[in-house]
TORSE-748115 format. One line per 10 residues: number of its first residue (from 1); their letters; for each residue y, x negated, z negated of C-alpha. Coordinates in nm, 3 decimals, padded with zeros to 5 digits. Last residue first. Example, Ala and Ser with C-alpha at 12.3 -4.5 7.8 and 13.67 -1.06 7.14 Angstrom:
<sites>
2) sa) -00.106:-01.367:-00.714  -00.450:-01.230:-00.780
</sites>
This chain:
<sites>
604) xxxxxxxxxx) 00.114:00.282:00.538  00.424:00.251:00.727  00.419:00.003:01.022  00.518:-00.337:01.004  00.197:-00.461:00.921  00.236:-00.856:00.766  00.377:-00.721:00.455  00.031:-00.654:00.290  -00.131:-00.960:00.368  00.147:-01.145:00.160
594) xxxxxxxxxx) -00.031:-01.378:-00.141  -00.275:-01.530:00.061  -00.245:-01.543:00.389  00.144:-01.543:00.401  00.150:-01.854:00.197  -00.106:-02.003:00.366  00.063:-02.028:00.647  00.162:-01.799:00.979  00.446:-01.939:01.182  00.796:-01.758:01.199
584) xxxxxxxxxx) 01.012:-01.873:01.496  01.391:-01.818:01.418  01.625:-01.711:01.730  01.997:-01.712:01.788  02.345:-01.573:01.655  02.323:-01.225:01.865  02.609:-00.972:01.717  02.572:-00.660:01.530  02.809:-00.340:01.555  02.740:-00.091:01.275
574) xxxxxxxxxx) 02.692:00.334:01.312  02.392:00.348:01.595  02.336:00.022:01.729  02.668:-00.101:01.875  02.572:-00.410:02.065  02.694:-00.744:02.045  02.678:-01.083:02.266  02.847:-00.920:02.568  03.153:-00.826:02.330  03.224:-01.212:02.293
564) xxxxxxxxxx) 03.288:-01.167:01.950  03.550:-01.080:01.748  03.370:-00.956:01.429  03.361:-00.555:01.456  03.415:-00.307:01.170  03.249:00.032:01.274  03.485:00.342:01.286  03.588:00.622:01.043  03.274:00.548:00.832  03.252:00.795:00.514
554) xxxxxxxxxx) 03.150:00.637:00.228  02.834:00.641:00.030  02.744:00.457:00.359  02.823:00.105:00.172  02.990:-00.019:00.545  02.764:-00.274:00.695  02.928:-00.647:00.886  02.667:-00.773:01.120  02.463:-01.077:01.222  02.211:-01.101:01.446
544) xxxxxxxxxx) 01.896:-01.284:01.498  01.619:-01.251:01.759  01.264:-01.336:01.532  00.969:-01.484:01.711  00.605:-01.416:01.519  00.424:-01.439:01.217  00.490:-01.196:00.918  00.589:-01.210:00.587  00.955:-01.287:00.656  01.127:-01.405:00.332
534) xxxxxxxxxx) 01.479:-01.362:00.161  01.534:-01.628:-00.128  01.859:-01.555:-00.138  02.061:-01.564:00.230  02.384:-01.815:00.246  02.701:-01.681:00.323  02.990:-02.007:00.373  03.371:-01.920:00.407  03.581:-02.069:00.669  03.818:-02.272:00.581
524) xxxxxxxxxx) 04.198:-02.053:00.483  04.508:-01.986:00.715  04.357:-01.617:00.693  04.128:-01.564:00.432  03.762:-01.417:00.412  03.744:-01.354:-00.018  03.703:-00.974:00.109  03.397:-01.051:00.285  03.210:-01.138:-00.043  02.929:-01.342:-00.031
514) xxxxxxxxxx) 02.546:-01.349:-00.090  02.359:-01.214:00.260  02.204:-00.889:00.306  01.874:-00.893:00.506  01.737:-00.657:00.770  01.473:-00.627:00.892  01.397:-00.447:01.275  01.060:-00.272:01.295  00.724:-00.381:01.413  00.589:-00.484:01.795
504) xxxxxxxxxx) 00.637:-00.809:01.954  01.038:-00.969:02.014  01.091:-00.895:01.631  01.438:-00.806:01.562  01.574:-00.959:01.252  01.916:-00.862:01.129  02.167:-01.068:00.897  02.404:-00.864:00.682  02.765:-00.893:00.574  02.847:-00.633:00.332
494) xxxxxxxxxx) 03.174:-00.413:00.363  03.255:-00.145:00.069  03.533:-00.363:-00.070  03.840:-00.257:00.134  04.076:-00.546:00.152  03.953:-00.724:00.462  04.191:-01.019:00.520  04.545:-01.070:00.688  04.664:-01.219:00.922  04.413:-01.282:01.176
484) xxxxxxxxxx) 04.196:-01.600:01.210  03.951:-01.535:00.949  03.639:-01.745:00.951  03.282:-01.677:00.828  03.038:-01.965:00.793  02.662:-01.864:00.788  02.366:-02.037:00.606  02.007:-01.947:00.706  01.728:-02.082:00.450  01.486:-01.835:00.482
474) xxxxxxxxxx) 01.196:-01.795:00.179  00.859:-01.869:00.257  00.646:-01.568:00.300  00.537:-01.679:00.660  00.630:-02.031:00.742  00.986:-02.134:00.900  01.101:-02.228:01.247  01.406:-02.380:01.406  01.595:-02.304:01.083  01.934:-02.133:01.068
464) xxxxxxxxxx) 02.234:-02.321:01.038  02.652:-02.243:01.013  02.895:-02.228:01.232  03.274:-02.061:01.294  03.090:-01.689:01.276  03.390:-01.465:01.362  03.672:-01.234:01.163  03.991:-01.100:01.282  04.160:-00.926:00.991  04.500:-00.768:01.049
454) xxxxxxxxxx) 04.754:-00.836:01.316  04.637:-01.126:01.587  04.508:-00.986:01.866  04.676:-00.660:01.837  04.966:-00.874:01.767  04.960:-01.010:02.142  04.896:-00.677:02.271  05.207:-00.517:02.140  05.409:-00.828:02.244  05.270:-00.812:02.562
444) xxxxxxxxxx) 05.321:-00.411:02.595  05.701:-00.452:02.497  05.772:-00.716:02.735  05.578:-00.502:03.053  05.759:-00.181:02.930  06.110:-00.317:02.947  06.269:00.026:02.933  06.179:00.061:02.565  05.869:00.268:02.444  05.937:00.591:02.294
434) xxxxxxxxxx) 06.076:00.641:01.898  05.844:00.871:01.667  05.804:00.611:01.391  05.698:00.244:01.619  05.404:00.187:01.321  05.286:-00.109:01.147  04.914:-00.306:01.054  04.801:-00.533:00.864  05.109:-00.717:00.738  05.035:-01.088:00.602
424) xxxxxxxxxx) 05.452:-01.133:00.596  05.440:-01.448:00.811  05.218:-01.257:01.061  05.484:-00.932:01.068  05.740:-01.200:01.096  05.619:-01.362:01.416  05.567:-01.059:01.564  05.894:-00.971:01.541  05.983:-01.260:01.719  05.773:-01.150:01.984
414) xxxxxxxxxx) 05.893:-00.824:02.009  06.276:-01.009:02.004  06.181:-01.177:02.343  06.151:-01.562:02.238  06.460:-01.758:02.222  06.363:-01.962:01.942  06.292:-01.698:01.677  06.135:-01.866:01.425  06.460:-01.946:01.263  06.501:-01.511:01.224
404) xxxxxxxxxx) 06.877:-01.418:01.351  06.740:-01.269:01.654  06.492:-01.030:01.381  06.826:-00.892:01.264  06.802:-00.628:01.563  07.157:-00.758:01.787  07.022:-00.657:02.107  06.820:-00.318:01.977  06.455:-00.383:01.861  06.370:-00.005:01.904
394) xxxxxxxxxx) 06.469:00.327:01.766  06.550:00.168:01.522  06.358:00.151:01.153  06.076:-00.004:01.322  05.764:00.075:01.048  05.546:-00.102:00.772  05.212:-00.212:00.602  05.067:-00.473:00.387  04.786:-00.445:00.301  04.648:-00.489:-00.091
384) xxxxxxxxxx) 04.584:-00.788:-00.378  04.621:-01.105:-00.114  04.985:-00.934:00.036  05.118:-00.951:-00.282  05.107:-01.346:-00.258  05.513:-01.335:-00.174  05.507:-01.154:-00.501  05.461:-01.414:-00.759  05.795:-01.553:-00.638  05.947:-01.313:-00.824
374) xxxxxxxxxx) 06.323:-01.359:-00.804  06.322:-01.530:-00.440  06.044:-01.291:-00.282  06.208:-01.004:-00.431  06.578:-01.106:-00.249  06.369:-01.185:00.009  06.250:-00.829:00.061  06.565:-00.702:00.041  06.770:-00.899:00.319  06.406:-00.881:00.499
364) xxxxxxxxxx) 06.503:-00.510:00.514  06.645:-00.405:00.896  06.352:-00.484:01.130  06.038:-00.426:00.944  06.265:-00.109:00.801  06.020:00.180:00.628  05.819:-00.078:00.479  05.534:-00.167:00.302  05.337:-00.309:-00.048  04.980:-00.369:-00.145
354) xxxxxxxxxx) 04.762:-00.196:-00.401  04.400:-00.237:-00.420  04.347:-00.277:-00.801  04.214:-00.558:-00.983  04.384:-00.483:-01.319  04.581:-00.741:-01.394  04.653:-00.849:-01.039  04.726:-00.469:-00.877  04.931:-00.426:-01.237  05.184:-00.725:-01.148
344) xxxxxxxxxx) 05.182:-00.602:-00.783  05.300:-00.280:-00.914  05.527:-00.406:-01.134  05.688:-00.593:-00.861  05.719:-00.276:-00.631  05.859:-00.054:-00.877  06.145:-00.298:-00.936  06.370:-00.289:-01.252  06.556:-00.544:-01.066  06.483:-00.754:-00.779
334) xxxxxxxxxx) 06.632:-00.510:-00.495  06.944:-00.475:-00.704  07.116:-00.772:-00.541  06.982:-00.706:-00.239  07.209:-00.398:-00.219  07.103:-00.001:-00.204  06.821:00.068:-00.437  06.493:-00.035:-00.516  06.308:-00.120:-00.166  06.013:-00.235:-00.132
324) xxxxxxxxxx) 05.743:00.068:-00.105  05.463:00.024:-00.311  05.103:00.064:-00.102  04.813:00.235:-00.259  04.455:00.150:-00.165  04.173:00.447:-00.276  03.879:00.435:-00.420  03.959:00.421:-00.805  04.341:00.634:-00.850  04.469:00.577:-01.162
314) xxxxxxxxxx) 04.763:00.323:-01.079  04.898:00.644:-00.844  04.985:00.760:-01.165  05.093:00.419:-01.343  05.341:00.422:-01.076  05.493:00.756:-01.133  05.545:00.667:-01.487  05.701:00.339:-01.422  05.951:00.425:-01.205  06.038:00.712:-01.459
304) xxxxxxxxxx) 06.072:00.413:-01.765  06.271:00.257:-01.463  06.469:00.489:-01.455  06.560:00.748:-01.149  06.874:00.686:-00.900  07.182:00.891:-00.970  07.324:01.025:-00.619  07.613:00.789:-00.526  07.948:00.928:-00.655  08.193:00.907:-00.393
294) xxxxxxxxxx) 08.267:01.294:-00.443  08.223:01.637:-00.231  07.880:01.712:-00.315  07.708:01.399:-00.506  07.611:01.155:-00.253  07.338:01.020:-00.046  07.391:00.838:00.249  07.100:00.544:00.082  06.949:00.663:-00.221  06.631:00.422:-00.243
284) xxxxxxxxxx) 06.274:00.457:-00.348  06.168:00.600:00.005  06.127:00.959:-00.086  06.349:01.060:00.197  06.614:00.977:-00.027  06.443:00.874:-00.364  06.161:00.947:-00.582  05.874:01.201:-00.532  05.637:01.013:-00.615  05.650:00.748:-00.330
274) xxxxxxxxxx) 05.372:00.520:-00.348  05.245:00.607:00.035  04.832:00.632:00.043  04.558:00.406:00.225  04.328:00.359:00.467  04.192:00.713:00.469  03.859:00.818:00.614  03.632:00.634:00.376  03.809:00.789:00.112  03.755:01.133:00.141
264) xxxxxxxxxx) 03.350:01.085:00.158  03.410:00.804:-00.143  03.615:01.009:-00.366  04.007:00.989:-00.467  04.071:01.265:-00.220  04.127:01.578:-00.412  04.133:01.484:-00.776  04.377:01.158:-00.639  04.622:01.470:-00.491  04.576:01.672:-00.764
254) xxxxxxxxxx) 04.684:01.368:-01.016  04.976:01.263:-00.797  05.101:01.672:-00.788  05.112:01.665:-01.133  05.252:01.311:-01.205  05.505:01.474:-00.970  05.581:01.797:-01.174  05.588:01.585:-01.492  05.915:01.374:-01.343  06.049:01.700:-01.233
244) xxxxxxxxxx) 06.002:01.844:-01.577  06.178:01.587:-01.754  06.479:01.562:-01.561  06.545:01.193:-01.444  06.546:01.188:-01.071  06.750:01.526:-01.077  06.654:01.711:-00.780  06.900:01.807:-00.457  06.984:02.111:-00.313  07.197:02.031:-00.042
234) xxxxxxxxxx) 07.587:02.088:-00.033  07.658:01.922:00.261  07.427:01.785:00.562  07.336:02.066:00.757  07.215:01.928:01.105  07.342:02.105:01.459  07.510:01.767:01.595  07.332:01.461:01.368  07.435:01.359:01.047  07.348:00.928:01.037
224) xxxxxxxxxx) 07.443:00.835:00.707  07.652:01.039:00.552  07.446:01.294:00.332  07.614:01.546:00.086  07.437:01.638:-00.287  07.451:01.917:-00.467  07.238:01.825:-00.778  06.949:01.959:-00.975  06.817:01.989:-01.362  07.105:01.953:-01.615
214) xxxxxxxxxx) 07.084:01.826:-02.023  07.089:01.453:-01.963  07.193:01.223:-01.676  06.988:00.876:-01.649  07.146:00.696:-01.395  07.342:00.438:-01.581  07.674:00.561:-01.592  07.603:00.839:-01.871  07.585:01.070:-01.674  07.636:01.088:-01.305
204) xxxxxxxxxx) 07.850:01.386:-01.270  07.836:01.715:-01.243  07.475:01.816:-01.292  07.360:02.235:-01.230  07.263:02.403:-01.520  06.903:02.415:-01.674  06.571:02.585:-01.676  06.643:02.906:-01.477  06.814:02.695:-01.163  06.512:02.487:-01.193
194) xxxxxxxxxx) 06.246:02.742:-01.224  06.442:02.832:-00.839  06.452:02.516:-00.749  06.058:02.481:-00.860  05.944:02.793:-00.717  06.125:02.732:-00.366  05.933:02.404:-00.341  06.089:02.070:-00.242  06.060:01.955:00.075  06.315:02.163:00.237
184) xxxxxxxxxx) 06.303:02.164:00.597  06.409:01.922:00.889  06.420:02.050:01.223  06.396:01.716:01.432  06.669:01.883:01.656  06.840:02.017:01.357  06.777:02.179:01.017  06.828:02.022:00.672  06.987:01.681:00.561  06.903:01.461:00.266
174) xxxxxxxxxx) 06.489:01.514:00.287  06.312:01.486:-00.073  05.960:01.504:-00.194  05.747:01.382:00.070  05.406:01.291:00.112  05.291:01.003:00.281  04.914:00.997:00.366  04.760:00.712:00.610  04.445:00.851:00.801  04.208:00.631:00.956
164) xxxxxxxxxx) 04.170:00.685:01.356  03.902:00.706:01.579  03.945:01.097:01.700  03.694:01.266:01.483  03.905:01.056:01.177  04.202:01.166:01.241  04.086:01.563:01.298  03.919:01.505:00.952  04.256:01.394:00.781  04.439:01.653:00.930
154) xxxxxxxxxx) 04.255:01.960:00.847  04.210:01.857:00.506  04.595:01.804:00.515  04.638:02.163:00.647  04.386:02.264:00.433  04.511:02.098:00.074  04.739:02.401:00.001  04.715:02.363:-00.432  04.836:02.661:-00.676  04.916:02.430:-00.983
144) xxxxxxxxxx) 05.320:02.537:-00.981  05.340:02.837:-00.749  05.332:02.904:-00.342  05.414:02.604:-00.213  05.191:02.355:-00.357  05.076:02.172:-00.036  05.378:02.230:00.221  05.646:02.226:-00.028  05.565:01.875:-00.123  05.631:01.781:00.241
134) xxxxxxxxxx) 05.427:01.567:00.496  05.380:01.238:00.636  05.052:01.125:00.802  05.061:00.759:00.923  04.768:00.799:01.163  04.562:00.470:01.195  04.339:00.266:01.407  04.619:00.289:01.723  04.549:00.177:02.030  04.529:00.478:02.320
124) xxxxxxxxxx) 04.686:00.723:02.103  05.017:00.505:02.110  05.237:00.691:02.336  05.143:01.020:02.139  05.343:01.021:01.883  05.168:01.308:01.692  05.285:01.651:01.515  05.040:01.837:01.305  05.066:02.191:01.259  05.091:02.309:00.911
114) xxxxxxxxxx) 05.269:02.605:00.966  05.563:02.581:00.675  05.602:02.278:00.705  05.545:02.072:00.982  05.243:01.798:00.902  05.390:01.513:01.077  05.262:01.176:01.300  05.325:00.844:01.355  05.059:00.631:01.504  04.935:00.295:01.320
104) xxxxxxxxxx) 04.882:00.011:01.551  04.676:-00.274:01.471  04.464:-00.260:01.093  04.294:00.021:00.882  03.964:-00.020:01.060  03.916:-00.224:01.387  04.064:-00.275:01.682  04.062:-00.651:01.873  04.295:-00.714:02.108  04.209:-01.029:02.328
94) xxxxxxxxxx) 04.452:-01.344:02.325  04.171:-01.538:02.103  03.890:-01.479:02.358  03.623:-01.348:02.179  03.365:-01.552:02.080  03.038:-01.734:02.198  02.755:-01.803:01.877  02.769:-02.154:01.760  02.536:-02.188:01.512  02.376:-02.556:01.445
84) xxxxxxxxxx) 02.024:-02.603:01.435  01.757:-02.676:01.119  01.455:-02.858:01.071  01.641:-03.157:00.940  01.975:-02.979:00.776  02.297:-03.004:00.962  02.566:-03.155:00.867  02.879:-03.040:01.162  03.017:-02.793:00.917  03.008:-03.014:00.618
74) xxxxxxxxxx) 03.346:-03.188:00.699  03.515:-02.948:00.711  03.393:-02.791:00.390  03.316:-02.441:00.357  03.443:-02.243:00.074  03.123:-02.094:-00.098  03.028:-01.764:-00.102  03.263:-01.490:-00.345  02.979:-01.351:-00.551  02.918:-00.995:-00.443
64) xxxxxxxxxx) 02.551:-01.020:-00.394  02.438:-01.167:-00.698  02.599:-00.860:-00.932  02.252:-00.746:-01.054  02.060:-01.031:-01.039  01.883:-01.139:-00.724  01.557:-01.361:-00.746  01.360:-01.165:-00.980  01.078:-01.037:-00.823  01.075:-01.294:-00.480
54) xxxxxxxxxx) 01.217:-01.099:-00.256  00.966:-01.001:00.071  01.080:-00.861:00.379  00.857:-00.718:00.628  01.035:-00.380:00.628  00.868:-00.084:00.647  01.032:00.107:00.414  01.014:00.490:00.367  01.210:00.812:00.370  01.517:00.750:00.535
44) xxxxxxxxxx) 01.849:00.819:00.512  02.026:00.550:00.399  01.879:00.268:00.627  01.952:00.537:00.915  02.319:00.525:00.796  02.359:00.153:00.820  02.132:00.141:01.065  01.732:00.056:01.154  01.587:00.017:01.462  01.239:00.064:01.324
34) xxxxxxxxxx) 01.219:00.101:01.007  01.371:00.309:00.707  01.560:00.214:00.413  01.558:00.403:00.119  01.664:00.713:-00.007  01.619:00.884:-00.372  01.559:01.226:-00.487  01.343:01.345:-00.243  01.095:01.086:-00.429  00.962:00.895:-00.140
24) xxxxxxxxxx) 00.676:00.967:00.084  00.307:00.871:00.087  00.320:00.697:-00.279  00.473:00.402:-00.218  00.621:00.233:-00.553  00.998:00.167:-00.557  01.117:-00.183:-00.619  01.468:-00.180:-00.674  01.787:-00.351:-00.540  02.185:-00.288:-00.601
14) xxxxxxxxxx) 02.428:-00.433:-00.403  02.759:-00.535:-00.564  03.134:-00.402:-00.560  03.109:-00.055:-00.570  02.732:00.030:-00.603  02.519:-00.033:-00.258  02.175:00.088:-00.291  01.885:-00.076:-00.165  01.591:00.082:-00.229  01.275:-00.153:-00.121
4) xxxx) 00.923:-00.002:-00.003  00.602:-00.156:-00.128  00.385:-00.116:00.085  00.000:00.000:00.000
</sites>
């Protein structure tokens, strides 16, 4: 009889059992099946017939998530007797390369009050992700606690059906009303009017420091940018520091991680907007944005209020969150009583997935190296969570602040920007709603050239396997991974895996290797994955492959490809595997005697 394995993948480490065959396996559990075996298929079936023997043992819980081993230069071209070098063909370096949660995000809107969802549709084509924004008053608008999740639910799933990750923003606050865009409300009719009942209308800015007491809601007028048919005076505007509001949006944060905070929800999004429900356009800052008929800037929230919203999002287990950067108006105040750095802080302390973006990749490096200068801490950010952002023209304009950039050098201002996004480790960024410029062919290099370089980019740089190896002896096959993107793979559900295809008859095996995909740096050596004491029990020739498995508790958007010559790989069912050579098994005594069981590779 067989024993069949159960490999189950557990947050950050694989999990392995020995289950006892009995004819099928307890309906309760699922294990790996045989023949051309997947990521999914491995989940779902009801017996192993793998001939892959672990030594009882030989992995402790936890062994394969180590980090792997930094590989040294000067290692990569030692290679053991018995053993030949790796060097498997790759993709050409100017090549796009999509994969999940990095590229080209696509703008789109949940309209409020029908729900539809609105789409820039220039990018279809290329983008990985759907930046999703949409309104408070869309998903609780009919009573405090009385949740509208379908249109999002909706959204999410259509995303995902059409090869894209969903990004959520939601928004608590839009300065100007009506229009060609046709801006509405965000916030609730319930809660202005529970305002109105709760507390008078604020006159002033308090106390001077932002923190007025006693009053619920503003009047506020907007002058930055009022467009022809737009109302822009006298709107109904939130205190930042009343009590209840504050509540309200730890409230709606808490519903929002109860609703999607789980693996099949988060495997379809790539990551969700800190924004709380603070700021003008719920960007952290009160740009235009003053009280009715007076110079006095709309009062900004605490920092104890920062604080609060950001321990909220803090909570959430599955999910990345991204901080947005700015803080107020000036660069001087960018570094001060900053969300943002606090929230890198907390990613660090309490190994969370939390990066940081933009609504200005052209128009805020004033502000984000103000941060970067007081905090240098932060200019690592980018190593705890993505980095995302968005133009904030309508495109690089002439006189964009990216000219101005030393790394400019009279390249086309895409380029430039380009240049930036890789300095800043961002993953992936957005164009908002605006069209391509009139120099299509300068705007499509550029876009092409950081889809070739934006995000992760991962291939095998070398490594060993052994010419041949006895029966029930364990595999000594080391691999070197090597990120030449800019940024690495922050999700931790990946596991790189090795696959053996037998060129006679018998099922595929696969074997997990020890290292952790996320530890993969850009501008770092490549990383070494070793196998652990992993055995083939039976004689014959072996075709290799390597591929990178998503932990199918979670919902899989789209494989995760290493950029390889796409002629070397094949898409077999939900992961993409890649040919690194051959290994020739030869029967021993080994095998003979202690492994006559694993040397069928069909099912008892």
């Amino acid at each position: 009889m067989l024993k069949s394995l159960f490999f189950l993948f557990k947050k950050h480490d694989f999990k392995l059992f020995f289950l006892g065959h009995a004819g099928r396996a307890d309906p309760g559990r699922q294990v790996f099946a045989g023949s051309s075996v997947s990521v999914f298929g491995i989940w779902r079936a009801w017996a192993a017939c793998f001939i892959l023997l672990i030594a009882p043992g030989s992995i402790a819980t936890g062994a394969l998530g180590t980090s792997g081993v930094a590989a040294d230069p000067t290692d990569l071209a030692e290679i053991r007797p018995g053993h030949r070098s790796i060097a498997p063909r790759l993709l050409a370096p100017e090549r796009p390369l999509s994969n999940p949660g990095i590229g080209i995000e696509q703008a789109a809107r949940l309209l409020t009050p029908s729900g539809v969802l609105n789409v820039n549709k220039d990018v279809e084509a290329i983008a990985t992700i759907r930046y999703i924004r949409l309104q408070w008053s869309l998903i609780e608008k009919d009573g405090d606690n009385q949740w509208n999740f379908a249109p999002l639910d909706k959204a999410i799933i259509q995303s995902a059906e059409d090869g894209k990750q969903a990004a959520i923003a939601i928004m608590g606050h839009v300065p100007k009303l009506g229009g060609r865009s046709q801006y509405t409300q965000a916030i609730p009719q319930w809660y202005i009017e529970a305002a109105e009942r709760r507390g008078p209308r604020c006159s002033g800015a308090g106390d001077g420091t932002g923190t007025p007491g006693g009053c619920t809601h503003y009047l506020t007028d907007y002058r930055l940018g009022c467009q022809a048919g737009e109302q822009c005076a006298r709107i109904w505007t939130f205190n930042h520091n009343d009590e209840e509001y504050i509540r309200q949006q730890i409230e709606l944060i808490e519903a929002l991680g109860e609703r999607y905070d789980t693996p099949d929800w988060a495997g379809r999004i790539a990551y969700v907007d800190v924004r709380g429900g603070l700021g003008s356009w719920t960007e952290n800052h009160v740009d235009g944005v003053y009280l009715a008929g007076t110079d006095i800037p709309w009062p900004r929230p605490s920092y104890v209020n920062k604080i609060r919203i950001a321990d909220a999002y803090l909570a959430f287990t599955h999910l990345p969150i991204l901080a947005n950067v700015r803080n107020g108006k000036t660069a001087l105040e960018a570094p001060l009583e900053s969300q943002w750095v606090y929230l890198c802080q907390e990613a660090r302390r309490r190994d969370k997935v939390v990066g940081w973006r933009t609504d200005g990749l052209d128009s805020t490096k004033y502000l984000i190296d103000a941060v970067f200068s007081a905090y240098p801490f932060t200019r690592d950010c980018w190593r705890q969570g993505p980095v995302h952002g968005e133009l904030n023209g309508t495109a690089l304009a002439p006189e964009s602040p990216v000219n101005r950039d030393p790394w400019s050098n009279g390249r086309t201002q895409y380029q430039a920007l380009n240049q930036r996004l890789a300095a800043w480790h961002v993953s992936a960024w957005n164009t908002k709603y605006h069209a391509y410029p009139d120099d299509a062919a300068t705007y499509g290099a550029a876009i092409d050239e950081w889809r070739a370089i934006g995000g992760y980019r991962l291939a095998v740089a070398g490594g060993s396997i052994p010419d041949t190896v006895d029966a029930g002896l364990p595999l000594d096959i080391r691999i070197d991974l090597q990120n030449t993107g800019t940024a690495p793979v922050y999700r931790r559900w990946y596991r790189v895996w090795l696959r053996f295809h037998p060129r006679t008859d018998g099922g595929d095996i696969l074997v997990p290797l020890v290292g952790d995909i996320t530890s993969v740096l850009p501008e770092a050596a490549p990383l070494s994955f070793t196998t652990s004491d992993a055995r083939l029990g039976r004689a014959g020739t072996y075709d290799i492959s390597i591929g990178v498995v998503q932990d199918p508790r979670f919902t899989q958007v789209r494989p995760l490809k290493l950029a390889h010559d796409p002629e070397d790989c094949a898409l077999i069912d939900e992961s993409y595997w890649c040919a690194l050579g051959s290994v020739q098994v030869i029967a021993g005594a080994v095998a003979d005697a202690g492994s006559e069981r694993f040397r069928s590779g069909k099912t008892d």
